[in-house]
N, C-alpha and C positions, 0 to 999 in steps of 0.2 A: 072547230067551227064547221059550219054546213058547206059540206061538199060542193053544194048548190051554189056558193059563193065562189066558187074556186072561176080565177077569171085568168089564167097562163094557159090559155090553150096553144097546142103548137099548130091549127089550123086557123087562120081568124078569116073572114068575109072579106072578099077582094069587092073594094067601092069603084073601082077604075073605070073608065068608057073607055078605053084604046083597043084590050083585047079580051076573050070571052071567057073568063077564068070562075069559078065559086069561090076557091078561098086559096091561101097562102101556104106554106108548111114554113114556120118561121126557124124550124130546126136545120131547113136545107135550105134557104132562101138566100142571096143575096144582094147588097147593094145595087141600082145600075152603077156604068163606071161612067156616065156622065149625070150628074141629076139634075131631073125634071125641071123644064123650066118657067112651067106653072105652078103658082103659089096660092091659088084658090083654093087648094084643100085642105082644109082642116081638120085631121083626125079627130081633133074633140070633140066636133059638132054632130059626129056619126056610134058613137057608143053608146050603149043603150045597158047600164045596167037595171040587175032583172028588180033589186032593192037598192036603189038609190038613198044617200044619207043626202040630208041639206046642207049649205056651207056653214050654219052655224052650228052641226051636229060636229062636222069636219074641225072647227073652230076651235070646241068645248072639248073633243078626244086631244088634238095636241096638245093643248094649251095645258089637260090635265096632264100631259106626259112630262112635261117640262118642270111640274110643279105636285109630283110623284113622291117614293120613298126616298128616292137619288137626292131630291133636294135638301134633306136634312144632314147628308154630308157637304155638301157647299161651304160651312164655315168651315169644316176640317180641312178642308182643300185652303181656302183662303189660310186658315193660321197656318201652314204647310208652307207656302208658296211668299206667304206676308201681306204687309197691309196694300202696299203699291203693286205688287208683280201682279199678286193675286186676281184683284180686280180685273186689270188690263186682262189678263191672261183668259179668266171666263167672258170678257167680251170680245176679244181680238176670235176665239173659239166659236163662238155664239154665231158672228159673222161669217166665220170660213163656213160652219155647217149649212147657213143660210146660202154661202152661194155655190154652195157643192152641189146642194141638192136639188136648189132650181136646173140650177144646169145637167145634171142629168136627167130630171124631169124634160128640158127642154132635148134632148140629145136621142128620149127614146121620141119623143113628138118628130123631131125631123126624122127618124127611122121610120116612122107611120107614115108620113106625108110622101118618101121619096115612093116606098112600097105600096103606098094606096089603100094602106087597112087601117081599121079605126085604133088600135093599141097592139102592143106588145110587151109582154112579158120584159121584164129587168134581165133575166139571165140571157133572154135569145137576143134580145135588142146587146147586150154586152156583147154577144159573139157575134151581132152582125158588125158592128162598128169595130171588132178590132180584125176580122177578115178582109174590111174595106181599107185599113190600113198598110202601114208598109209589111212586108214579108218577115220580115223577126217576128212581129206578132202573132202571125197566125196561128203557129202552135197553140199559142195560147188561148186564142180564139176557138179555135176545136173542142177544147174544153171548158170554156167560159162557164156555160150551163153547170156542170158539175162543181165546179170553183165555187162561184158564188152561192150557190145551193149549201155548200160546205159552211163558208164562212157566214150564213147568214142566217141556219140555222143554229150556229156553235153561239153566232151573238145572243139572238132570243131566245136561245138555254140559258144562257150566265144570265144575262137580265131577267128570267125567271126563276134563277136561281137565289139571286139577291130578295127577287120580294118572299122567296121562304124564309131564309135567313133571318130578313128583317120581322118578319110577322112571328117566329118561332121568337126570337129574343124581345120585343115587343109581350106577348103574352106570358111569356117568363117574366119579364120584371115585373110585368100588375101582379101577376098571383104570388109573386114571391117562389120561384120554383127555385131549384137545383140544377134541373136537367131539363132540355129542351124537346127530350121525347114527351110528355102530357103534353105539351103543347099544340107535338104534329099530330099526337091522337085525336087531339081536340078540334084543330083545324083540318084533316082531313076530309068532314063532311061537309064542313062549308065552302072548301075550295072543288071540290067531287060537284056539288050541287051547281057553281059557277062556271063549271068546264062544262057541264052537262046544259045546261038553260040558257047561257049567253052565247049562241050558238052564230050569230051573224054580228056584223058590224053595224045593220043601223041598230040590234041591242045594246051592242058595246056604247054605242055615242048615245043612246039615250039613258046609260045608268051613270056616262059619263058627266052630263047635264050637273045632276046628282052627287058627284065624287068631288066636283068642282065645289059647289056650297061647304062640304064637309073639310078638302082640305083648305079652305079659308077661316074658316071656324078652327082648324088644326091651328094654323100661322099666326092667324090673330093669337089666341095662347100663346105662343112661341117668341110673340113679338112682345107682350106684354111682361115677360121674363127678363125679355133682354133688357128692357129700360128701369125693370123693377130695381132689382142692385146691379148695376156692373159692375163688377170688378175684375174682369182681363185685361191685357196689355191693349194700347192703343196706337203704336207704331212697333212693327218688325220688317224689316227686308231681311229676305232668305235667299240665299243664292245655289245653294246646295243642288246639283241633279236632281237627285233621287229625289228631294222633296217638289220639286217642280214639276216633274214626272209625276208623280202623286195625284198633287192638283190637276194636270193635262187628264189625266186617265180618268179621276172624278166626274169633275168638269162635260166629258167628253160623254160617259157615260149615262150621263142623267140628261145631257140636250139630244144626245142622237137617237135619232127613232124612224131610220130608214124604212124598214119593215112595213111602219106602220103608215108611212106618207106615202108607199108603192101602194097599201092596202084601201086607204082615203080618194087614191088617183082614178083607182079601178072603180070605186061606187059613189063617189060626188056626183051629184046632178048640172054641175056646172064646172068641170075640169080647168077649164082657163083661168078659176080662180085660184088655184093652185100656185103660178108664177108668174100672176101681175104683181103691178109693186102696191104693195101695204096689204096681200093677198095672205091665204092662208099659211104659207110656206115663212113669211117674213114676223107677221105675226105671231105666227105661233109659235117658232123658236125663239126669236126676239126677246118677246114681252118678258119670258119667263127667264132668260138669258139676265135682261139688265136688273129683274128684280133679284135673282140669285146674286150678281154682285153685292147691289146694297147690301140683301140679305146677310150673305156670308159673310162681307165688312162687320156689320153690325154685329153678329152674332162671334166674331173673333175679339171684335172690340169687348164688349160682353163678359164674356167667358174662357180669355183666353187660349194659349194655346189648348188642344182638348185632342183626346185618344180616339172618340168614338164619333158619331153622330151629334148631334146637337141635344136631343131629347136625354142622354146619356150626361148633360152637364145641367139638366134639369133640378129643382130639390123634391125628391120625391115623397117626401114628407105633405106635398101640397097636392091637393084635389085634382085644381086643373092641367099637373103632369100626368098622373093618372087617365085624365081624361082624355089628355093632348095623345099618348101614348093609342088607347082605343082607335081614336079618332083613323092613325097614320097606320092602323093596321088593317081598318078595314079600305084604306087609299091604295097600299097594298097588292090586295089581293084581288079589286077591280083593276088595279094597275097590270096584275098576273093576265089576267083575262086576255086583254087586249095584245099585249106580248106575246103571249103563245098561240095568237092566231098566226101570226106570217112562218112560227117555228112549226107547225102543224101543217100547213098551206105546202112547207117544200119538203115533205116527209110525203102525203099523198100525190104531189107532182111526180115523184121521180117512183113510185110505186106505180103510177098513171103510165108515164112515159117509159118504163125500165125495157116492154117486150111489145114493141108495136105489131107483133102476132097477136097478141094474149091483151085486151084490153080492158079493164075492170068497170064493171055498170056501177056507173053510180050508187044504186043499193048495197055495192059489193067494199064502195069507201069507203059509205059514211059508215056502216058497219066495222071498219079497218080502224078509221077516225076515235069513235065510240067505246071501242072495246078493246083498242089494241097500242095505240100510240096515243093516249091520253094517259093512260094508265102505266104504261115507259115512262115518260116525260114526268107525272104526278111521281109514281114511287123511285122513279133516276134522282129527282132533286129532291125530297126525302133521306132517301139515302146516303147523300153527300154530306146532309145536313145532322144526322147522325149519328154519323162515323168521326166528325170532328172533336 
C-alpha cells in the first residue's frame, strides 16, 4: 500500500495551549501521573487524514471481512463443535471481539486526550499504557512496539496465507488439476496486478463496495444447496477439546480483523463512528457474526459432518458449484488485498523507525514497498503453498 498512507508516525502535532511544544515523540513520551482534568478534548475532532474513506466505505470493507473465504468454514467449525455449542460459541466470540476492540479503540482515544495529540499508533499507545502501569509491566512496555509489530504481522501473513491456499485449491477443482502449481502460475498475475493497483485504502473500500454484491451472489448459491437435498445430521453435541478448540480458532479467525479496524480508524472521516453503539465496530462484526451462526447451523444441518469447507460438500457435477467456487475465489483475493496492507504497514514502520540517524524519504519506501516486500510476502506464501 502507499507509503503516503502510512499514518504511525512517532512525532504526531501537539494540539495543547498550556505549554509551547510542535509535536510529541510517542516512542519516548509518557503518561502525566495525574490526568488532565479537562475533558473538552477530543482527539477525533483534530485528525485530518490526507484520503479519508466515508462510513459506509468503512461499513462495506468490514462487513466484507466478516463475510470473506473464513466464512465458508463456519459449518465446519459448527459440525466440530455441534448443533448447540457451536452456535453459542460463534456468538459468545462475536461479542468478546466486539468489545475488545472497542475498547482498545477507546484506550488509544484516552491516550490522545491525556497527551493532547490527535492519534496514536496501536504499538506506542500499547507502550504508553503498560509504562503507566504497575512496575512488573514495564519490561514489557519497553518493548511493546516490537511485540505487537511481531505478532501482528505473523497474523496478516497467515490470513494471507489462507486466501492462497484457498484461491490455489479453488482453481484446482474448476479445472480439474492434479497439482496446485498451474494454478499459482496462473494467479500469480492477477494478484501481482492487485498488490500493484490497490494501493490505498479508500481503493480497497471502493472495490470492497463490489466484493460485497459478489459474495452474496456466492451465498445465495450456497444457500440454495443447502435447502435443495439435505441430508446431514440435525442434532450433535461435541464435547471433545480439540474439536472445540477447532471451532474457537475458526470462528476467531474469520471475525477478527484488528489490522484492518486500526487501518479504517486512521482514514474514516468521522472516527467517533467507530465506537458508538450500533457503530461501525458493532455492526460490522455483529451482523456477520449472527449470520455465520445461522449459516454454519444450516449448512451442518445440510451436509453433515464435513472435512473441508462448505463448497468441498458441494455436487460438482452442477453449474452453479462451479460458478459458486469462481465467485469465492475472486472474494479471496480482494480479501488478500486488504490483509496485507497492515502486514506491509509494519514491515516499512520498523524499516522507518529502525536507525533514527538514517531516515528513509519517502521515495526511498515506496520503492522498498514495490519491489522488495511485496514480492517476500507474494513469493513467501507461494512458497508454503507449494511445498505442501
Amino acid at each position: 500500500m502507499a507509503t503516503s498512507e502510512y499514518a504511525s508516525q512517532t512525532k504526531v502535532p501537539y494540539i495543547g495551549s498550556r505549554i509551547s511544544i510542535e509535536s510529541v515523540d510517542t516512542t519516548t513520551v509518557r503518561l502525566p501521573f495525574i490526568p488532565p482534568d479537562d475533558n473538552d478534548y477530543d482527539p477525533r475532532k483534530y485528525r485530518k487524514p490526507l484520503k479519508p474513506i466515508t462510513p459506509w466505505m468503512a461499513y462495506f470493507d468490514l462487513i466484507r471481512l466478516g463475510f470473506g473465504p473464513g466464512f465458508l468454514g463456519i459449518p465446519l467449525a459448527i459440525s466440530q463443535a455441534g448443533m448447540i455449542v457451536g452456535p453459542i460459541m460463534c456468538v459468545v466470540i462475536g461479542m468478546t471481539l466486539t468489545h475488545t476492540q472497542i475498547m482498545m479503540l477507546d484506550c488509544c482515544n484516552e491516550v490522545c486526550r491525556q497527551l493532547k495529540i490527535p492519534r496514536i499508533s496501536y504499538r506506542y499507545g500499547f507502550r504508553v499504557c503498560l509504562l503507566h502501569g504497575p512496575p512488573i509491566f514495564h519490561v514489557l512496555g519497553h518493548n511493546g512496539p516490537i511485540i505487537v509489530s511481531i505478532f501482528m504481522f505473523l497474523s496478516q501473513i497467515s490470513i494471507c496465507t489462507v486466501c492462497y491456499i484457498f484461491t490455489a485449491d479453488s482453481l484446482r477443482d474448476i479445472m480439474d488439476w492434479q497439482s496446485n502449481i498451474p494454478a499459482m502460475l496462473i494467479l500469480l498475475l492477477p494478484y501481482l496486478f492487485l498488490q500493484h493497483y490497490l494501493r490505498s485504502l479508500m481503493q480497497i473500500s471502493v472495490v470492497a463496495m463490489a466484493a460485497n454484491v459478489v459474495t452474496l451472489t456466492g451465498l445465495g448459491i450456497i444457500v440454495y444447496h443447502i435447502f435443495l437435498h439435505p441430508h446431514g445430521e440435525y442434532m450433535h453435541i461435541n464435547t471433545k477439546i480439540l474439536n472445540l478448540l477447532f471451532c474457537f480458532s475458526t470462528v476467531l479467525f474469520n471475525m477478527s480483523s484488528i489490522g484492518v479496524i486500526l487501518a479504517i480508524d486512521r482514514r474514516i472521516e468521522s472516527p467517533e463512528l467507530m465506537t458508538k453503539r450500533f457503530g461501525i465496530i458493532q455492526l460490522g462484526v455483529m451482523l456477520p457474526t449472527f449470520f455465520a451462526a445461522v449459516y454454519g447451523t444450516l449448512g451442518y444441518w445440510a451436509f453433515g459432518t464435513m472435512e473441508e469447507n462448505i463448497l468441498r460438500s458441494l455436487p460438482y457435477d452442477d453449474a452453479s458449484t462451479i460458478v459458486c467456487m469462481f465467485l469465492y475465489l475472486v472474494i479471496a483475493m480482494v480479501t488478500y488485498s486488504s490483509q496485507s496492507y497492515p502486514g506491509t504497514m509494519v514491515i516499512l514502520d520498523f524499516i522507518e523507525k529502525h536507525d533514527p540517524l538514517v531516515v528513509p524519504t519517502k521515495q526511498t519506501l515506496k520503492r522498498i514497498e514495490t519491489n522488495v516486500i511485496n514480492t517476500i510476502v507474494d513469493y513467501g506464501a507461494r512458497y508454503m503453498i507449494l511445498s505442501r
